[in-house]
Backbone bond lengths (Angstrom), bond angles and torsions (degrees), N, CA, C in turn:
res aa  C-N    CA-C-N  psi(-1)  N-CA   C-N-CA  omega(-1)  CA-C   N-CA-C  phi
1 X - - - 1.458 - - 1.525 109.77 -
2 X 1.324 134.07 157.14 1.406 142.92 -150.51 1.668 93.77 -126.03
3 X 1.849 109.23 -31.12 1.385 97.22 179.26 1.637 108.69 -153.46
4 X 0.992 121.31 142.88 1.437 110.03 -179.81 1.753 103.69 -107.27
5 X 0.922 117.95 136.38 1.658 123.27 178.17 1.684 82.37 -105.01
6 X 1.706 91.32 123.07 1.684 104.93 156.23 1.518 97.51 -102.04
7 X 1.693 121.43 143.69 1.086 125.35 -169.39 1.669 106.41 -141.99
8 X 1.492 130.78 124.54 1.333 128.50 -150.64 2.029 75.85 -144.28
9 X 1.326 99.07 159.83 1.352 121.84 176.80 1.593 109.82 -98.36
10 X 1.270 116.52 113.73 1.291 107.21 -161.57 1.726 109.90 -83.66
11 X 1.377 122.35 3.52 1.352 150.90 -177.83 1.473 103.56 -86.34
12 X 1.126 119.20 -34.32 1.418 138.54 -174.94 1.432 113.34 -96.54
13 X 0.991 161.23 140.66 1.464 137.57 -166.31 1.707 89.83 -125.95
14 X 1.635 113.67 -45.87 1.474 131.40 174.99 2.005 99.47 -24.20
15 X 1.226 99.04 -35.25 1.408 109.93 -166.87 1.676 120.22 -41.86
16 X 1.584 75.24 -66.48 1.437 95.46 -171.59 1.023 112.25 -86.69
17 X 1.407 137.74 12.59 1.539 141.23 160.07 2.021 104.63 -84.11
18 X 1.242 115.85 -9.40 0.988 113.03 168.55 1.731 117.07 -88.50
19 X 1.450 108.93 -18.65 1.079 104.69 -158.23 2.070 103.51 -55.60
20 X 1.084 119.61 -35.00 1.488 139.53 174.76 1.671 95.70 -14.05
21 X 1.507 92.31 -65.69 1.295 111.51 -165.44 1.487 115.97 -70.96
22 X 0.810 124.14 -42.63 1.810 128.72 147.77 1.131 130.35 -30.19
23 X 1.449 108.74 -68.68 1.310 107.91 169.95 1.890 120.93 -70.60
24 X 1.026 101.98 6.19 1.576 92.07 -169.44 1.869 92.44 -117.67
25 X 1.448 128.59 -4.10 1.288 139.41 144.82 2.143 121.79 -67.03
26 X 1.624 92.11 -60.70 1.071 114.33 165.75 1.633 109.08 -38.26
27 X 1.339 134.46 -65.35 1.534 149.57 -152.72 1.630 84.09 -78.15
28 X 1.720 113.12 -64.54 1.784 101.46 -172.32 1.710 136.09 -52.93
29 X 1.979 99.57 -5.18 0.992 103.19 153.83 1.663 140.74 -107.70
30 X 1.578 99.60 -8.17 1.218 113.08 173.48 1.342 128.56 -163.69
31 X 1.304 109.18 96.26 1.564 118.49 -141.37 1.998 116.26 -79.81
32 X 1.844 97.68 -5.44 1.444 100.98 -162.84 1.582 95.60 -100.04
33 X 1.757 122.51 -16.76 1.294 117.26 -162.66 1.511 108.94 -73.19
34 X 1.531 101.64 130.75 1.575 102.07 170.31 1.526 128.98 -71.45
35 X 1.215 103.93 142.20 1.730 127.29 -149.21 1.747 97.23 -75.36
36 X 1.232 143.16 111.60 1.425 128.77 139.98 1.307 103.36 -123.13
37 X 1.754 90.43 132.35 1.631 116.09 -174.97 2.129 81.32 -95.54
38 X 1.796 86.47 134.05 1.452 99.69 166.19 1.513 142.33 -135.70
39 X 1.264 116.45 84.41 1.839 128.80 -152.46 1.791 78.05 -53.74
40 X 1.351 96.93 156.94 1.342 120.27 -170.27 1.771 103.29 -129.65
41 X 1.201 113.76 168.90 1.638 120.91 176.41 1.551 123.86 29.83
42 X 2.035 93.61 45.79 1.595 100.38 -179.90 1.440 119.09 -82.78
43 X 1.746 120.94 16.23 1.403 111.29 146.20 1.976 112.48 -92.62
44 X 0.751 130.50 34.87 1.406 124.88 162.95 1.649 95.75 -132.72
45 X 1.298 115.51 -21.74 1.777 101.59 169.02 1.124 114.53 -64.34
46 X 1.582 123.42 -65.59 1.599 128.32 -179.93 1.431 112.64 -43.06
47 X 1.422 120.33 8.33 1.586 103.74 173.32 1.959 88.87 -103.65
48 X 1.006 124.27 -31.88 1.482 110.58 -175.32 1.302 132.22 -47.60
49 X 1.187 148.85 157.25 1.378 143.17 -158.70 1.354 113.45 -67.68
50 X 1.549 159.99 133.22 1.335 157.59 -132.22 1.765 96.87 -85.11
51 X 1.380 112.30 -57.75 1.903 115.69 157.88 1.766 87.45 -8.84
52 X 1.353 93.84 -88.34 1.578 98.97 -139.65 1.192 102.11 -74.69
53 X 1.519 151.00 35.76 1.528 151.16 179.04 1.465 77.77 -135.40
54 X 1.214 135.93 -41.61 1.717 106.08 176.50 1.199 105.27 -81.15
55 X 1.462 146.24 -52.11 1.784 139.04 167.99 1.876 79.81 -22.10
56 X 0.627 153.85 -78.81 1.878 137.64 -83.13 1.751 93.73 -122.70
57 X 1.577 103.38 -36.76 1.609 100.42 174.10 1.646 104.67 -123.03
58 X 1.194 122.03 53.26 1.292 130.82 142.53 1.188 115.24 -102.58
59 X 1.470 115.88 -47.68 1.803 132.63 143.34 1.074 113.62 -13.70
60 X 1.284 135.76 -69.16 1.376 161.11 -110.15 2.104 95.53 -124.67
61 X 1.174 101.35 -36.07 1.278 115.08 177.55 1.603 114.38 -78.27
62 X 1.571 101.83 -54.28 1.167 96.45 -173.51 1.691 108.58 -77.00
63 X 1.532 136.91 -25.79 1.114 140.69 152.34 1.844 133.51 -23.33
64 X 1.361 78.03 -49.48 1.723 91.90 175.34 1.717 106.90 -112.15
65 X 1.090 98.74 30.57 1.707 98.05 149.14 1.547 111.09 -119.53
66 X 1.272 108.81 -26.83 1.640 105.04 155.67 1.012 133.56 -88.61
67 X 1.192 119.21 21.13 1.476 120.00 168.27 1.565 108.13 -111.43
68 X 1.596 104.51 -31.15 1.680 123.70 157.11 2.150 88.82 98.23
69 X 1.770 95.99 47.45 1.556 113.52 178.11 1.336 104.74 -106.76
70 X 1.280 100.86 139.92 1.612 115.82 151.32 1.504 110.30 -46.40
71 X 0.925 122.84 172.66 1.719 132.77 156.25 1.375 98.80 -158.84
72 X 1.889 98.05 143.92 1.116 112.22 174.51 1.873 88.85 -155.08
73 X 1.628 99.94 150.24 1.252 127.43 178.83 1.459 107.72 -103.67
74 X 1.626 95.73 120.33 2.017 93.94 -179.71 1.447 108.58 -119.90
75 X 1.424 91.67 -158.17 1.852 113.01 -178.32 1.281 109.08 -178.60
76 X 0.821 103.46 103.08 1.910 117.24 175.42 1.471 88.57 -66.30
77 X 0.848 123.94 -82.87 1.427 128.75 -157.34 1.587 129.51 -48.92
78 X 1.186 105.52 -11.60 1.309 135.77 -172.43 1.561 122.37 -134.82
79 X 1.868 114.70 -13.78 1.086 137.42 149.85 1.682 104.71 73.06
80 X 1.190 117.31 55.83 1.333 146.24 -174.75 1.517 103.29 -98.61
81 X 1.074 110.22 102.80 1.842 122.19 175.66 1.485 112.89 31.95
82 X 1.495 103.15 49.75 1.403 119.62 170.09 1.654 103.39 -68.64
83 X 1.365 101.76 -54.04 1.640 93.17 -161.28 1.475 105.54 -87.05
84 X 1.047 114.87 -13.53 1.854 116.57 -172.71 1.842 89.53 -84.99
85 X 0.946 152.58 -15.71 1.530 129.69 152.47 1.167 102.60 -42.75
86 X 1.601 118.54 -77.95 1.390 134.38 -158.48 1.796 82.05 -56.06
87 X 0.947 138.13 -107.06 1.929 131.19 -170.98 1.554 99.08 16.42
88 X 1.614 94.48 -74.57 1.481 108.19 -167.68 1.267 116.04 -52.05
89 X 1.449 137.90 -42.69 1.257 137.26 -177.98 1.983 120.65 -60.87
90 X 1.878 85.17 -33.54 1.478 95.84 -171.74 1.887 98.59 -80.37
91 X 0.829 125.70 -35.83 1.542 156.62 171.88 1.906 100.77 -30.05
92 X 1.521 101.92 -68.06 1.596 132.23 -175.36 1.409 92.35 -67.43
93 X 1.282 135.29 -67.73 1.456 147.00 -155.07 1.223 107.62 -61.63
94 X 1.222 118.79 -40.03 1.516 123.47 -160.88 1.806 101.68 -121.43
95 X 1.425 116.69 8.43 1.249 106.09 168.03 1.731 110.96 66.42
96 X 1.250 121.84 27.28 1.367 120.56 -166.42 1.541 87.88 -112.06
97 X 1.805 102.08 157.04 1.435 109.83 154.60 1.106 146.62 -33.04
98 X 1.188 159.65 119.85 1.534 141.78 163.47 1.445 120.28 -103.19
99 X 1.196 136.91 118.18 0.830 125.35 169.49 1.696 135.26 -105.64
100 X 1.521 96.37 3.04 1.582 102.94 147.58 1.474 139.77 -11.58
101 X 1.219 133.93 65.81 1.949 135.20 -164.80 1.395 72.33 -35.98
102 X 1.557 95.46 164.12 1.151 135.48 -167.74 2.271 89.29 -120.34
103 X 1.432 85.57 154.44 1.721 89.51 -178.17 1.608 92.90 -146.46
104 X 1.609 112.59 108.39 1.367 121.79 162.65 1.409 111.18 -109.91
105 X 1.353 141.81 43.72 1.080 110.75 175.29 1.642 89.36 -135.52
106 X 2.151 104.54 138.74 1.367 99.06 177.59 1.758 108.70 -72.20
107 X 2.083 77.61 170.72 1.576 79.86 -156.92 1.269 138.87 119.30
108 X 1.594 82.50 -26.55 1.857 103.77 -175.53 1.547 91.48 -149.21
109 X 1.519 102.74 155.32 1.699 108.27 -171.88 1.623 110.42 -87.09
110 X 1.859 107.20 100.33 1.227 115.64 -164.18 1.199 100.12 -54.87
111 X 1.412 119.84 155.78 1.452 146.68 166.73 2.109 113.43 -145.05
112 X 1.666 95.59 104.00 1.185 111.87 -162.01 1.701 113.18 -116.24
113 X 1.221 124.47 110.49 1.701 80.48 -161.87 2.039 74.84 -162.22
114 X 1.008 100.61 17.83 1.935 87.04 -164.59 2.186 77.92 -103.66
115 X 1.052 109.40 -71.43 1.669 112.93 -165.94 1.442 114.32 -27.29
116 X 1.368 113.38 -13.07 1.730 105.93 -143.99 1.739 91.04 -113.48
């Protein structure tokens, strides 16, 4: 594999306390694939109280800087930086440009992927 998408429910918080364990399974099988951590069902997150969307992607921030991951916040259902992962993955893989803005501020479905 070229990339592994770790994927946690950002509705779920339990989630992403697993991610630890993923990635440290994930890495013992393939140590070269690039890391994107990916909060999931970020139209039912953005309704939660701002407290708990910063608890949840400060987490989420500091997570995928130790793993040395992108993060990005989606929504299938609502089609929230569905295809700019996949961009981003092909982007990393192939050493090509991206020019995707970047979105750090909570509140809005971060998309982080240039620092790492």
């Amino acid at each position: 594999a070229v990339a592994i998408l770790f994927m946690f429910d950002l509705t779920r918080k339990s989630t992403l306390n697993s991610i630890k364990e993923w990635y440290r399974q994930g890495r013992g099988f393939n140590k070269t694939a690039i890391p994107i951590l990916v909060g999931t069902k970020y139209d039912h997150f953005v309704n939660f109280p701002i407290q708990d969307q910063e608890e949840i992607s400060n987490q989420a921030r500091r997570f995928a800087k130790a793993m040395r991951a992108s993060l990005i916040f989606s929504s299938t259902s609502h089609s929230i930086n569905v295809q700019k992962i996949f961009k981003i993955v092909l982007s990393k893989a192939f050493d090509l440009k991206c020019t995707i803005p970047e979105i750090e501020n909570v509140g809005e479905p971060l998309l982080l992927y240039q620092s790492v």
